[in-house]
N, C-alpha and C positions, 0 to 999 in steps of 0.2 A: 704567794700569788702564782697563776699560772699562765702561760701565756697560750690559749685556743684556739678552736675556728669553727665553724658551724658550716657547712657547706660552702660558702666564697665569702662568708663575713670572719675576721678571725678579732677574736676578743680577750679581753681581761678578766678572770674571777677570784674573786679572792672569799675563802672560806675562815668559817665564823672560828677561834678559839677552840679547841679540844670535840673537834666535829666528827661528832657519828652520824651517819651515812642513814639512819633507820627513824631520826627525828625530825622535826618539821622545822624550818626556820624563816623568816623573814629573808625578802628579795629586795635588794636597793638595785637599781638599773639607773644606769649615769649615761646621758646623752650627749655625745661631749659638741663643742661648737668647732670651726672651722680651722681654726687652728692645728686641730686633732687628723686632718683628715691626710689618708694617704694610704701608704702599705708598709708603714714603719711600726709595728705593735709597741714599742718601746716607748712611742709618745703618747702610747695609751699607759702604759705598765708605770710610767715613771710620773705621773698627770697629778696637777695637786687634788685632783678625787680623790684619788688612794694615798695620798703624801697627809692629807687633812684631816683625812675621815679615820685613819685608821685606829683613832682612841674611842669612838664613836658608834661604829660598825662592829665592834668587835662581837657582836651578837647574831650575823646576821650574814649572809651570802650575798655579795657584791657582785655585780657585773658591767663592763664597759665596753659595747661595740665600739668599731671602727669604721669611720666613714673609707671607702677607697673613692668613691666617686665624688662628684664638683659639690654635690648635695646630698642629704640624707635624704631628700624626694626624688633624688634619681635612684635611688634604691630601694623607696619607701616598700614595695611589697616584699621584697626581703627581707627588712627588717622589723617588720610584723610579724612574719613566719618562725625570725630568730627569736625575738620574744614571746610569742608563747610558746616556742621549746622553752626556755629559761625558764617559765612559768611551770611549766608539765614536770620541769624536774620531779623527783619522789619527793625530795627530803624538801620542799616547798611549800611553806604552808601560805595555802593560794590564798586568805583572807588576808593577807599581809604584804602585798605586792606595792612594793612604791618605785614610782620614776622620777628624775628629775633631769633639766640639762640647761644647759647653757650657751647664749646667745643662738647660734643656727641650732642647738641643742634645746635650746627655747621652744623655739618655733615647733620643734618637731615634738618636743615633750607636749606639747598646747595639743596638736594633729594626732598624735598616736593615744592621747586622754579622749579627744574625739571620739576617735574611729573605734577604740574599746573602751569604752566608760566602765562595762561590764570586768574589768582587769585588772584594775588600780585602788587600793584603798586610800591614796593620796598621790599627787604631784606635788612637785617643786619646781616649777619652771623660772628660769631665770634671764633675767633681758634678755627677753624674748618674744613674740606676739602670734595673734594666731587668728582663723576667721569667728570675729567674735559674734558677727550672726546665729552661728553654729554653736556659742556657749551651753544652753539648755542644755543641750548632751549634758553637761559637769553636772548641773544640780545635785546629783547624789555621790559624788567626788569631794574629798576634802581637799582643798587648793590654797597654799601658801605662795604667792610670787614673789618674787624680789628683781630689783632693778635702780640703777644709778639714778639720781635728780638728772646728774648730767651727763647721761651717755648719750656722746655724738652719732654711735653707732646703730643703735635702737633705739627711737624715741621711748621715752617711759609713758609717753600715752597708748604705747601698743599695750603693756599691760596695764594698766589700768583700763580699757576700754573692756578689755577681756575679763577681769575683776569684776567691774561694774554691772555686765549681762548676766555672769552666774547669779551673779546674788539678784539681780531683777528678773531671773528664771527661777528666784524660789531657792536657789543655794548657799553653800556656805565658804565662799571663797575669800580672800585677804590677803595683802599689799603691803609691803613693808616695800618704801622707798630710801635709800641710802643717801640723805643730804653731803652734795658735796661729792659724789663718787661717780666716776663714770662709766665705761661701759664695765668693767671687773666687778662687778656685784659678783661672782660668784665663790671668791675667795672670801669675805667675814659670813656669807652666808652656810660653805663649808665649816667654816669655824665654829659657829655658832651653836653652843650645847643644848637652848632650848630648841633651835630648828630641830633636832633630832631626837627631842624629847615628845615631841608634836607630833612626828613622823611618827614614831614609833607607838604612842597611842591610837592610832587611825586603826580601821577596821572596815574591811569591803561593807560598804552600805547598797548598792547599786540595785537601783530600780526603774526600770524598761518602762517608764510613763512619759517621755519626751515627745512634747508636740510638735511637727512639722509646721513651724509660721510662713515659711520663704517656697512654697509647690504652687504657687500662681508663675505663671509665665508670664502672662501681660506685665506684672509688677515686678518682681524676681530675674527676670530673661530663663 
């Protein structure tokens, strides 16, 4: 693994097995939550994404920004720009793009599927939530979420709420709730061999027919 930086974002990648430079591979991008954040790379390098995954990934080009600021929406344009560099890579094969993250890594994995639907051939967001108004966008996103029964942290109605919009916008989104677990869903969700069976079968579907329901001002603000 290596440890980088993209202009003021510095990140984690870790490259696939006996990797040539001149083939395509799949993109995993890991959002990490609060815990992560700072100017310490080493709590990115050392993070059980890379501790869990790495029997898993072993196919595939891994990436882990780092928050320095209070939020990943205090830096959200930034880290939009860092991801489609990651994207543009050459050796990227762009139908294959997935993100996932956990808890404040949640919320922005929900926002950054938003804001590029066009980018992602799956999400995995994890206790986390997002405006689920704005779900439509996902319709043509494959979306696996996962979240504790019992996280004090996130209510697990934030993703379900979010679940429930895709799939009533026409998509194909799904919820696996963890009985009994709190807010760390995202440790057996790491582990978990079919998650990355799942993942890994996805394929950019993404189709630009999303309707604007919410551009009334009287009703909307």
């Amino acid at each position: 693994m290596e440890k980088l930086s993209y202009k003021n974002i510095e990140y984690v990648k870790r490259l696939p097995e006996n990797f040539v430079p001149t083939e395509k591979y799949p993109l995993v991008i890991y959002i990490h939550g609060a815990g992560g954040r700072g100017r310490n790379i080493d709590k990115i390098y050392t993070h059980p994404f890379f501790v869990e995954t790495e029997k898993y990934l072993s196919g595939a080009v891994s990436v882990a920004p780092q928050c320095y600021a209070d939020t990943w929406f205090d830096i959200f344009e930034q880290l939009q720009e860092y991801i489609e560099a990651m994207v543009s890579l050459e050796y990227v094969d762009k139908s294959c793009v997935y993100l996932l993250g956990a808890s404040m890594g949640g919320y922005t994995t929900w926002q950054l599927a938003m804001s590029h639907p066009e980018l992602f051939a799956a999400i995995v967001p994890i206790c986390g939530g997002g405006m689920y108004w704005n779900a439509g966008r996902l319709k043509s996103t494959a979306v696996w979420a996962f979240h504790g029964e019992a996280d004090p942290t996130v209510l697990c109605e934030e993703s379900k709420k979010m679940v429930e919009k895709i799939n009533k916008a026409g998509g194909n989104a799904r919820l696996t709730v963890y009985e009994g677990i709190g807010h760390n869903a995202w440790t057996p969700t790491f582990r978990d061999a079919e998650v990355w069976r799942w993942v890994f079968e996805q394929r950019n579907a993404y189709v630009s027919d999303t309707k604007n329901e919410y551009d009334n001002v009287k009703d909307f603000g």
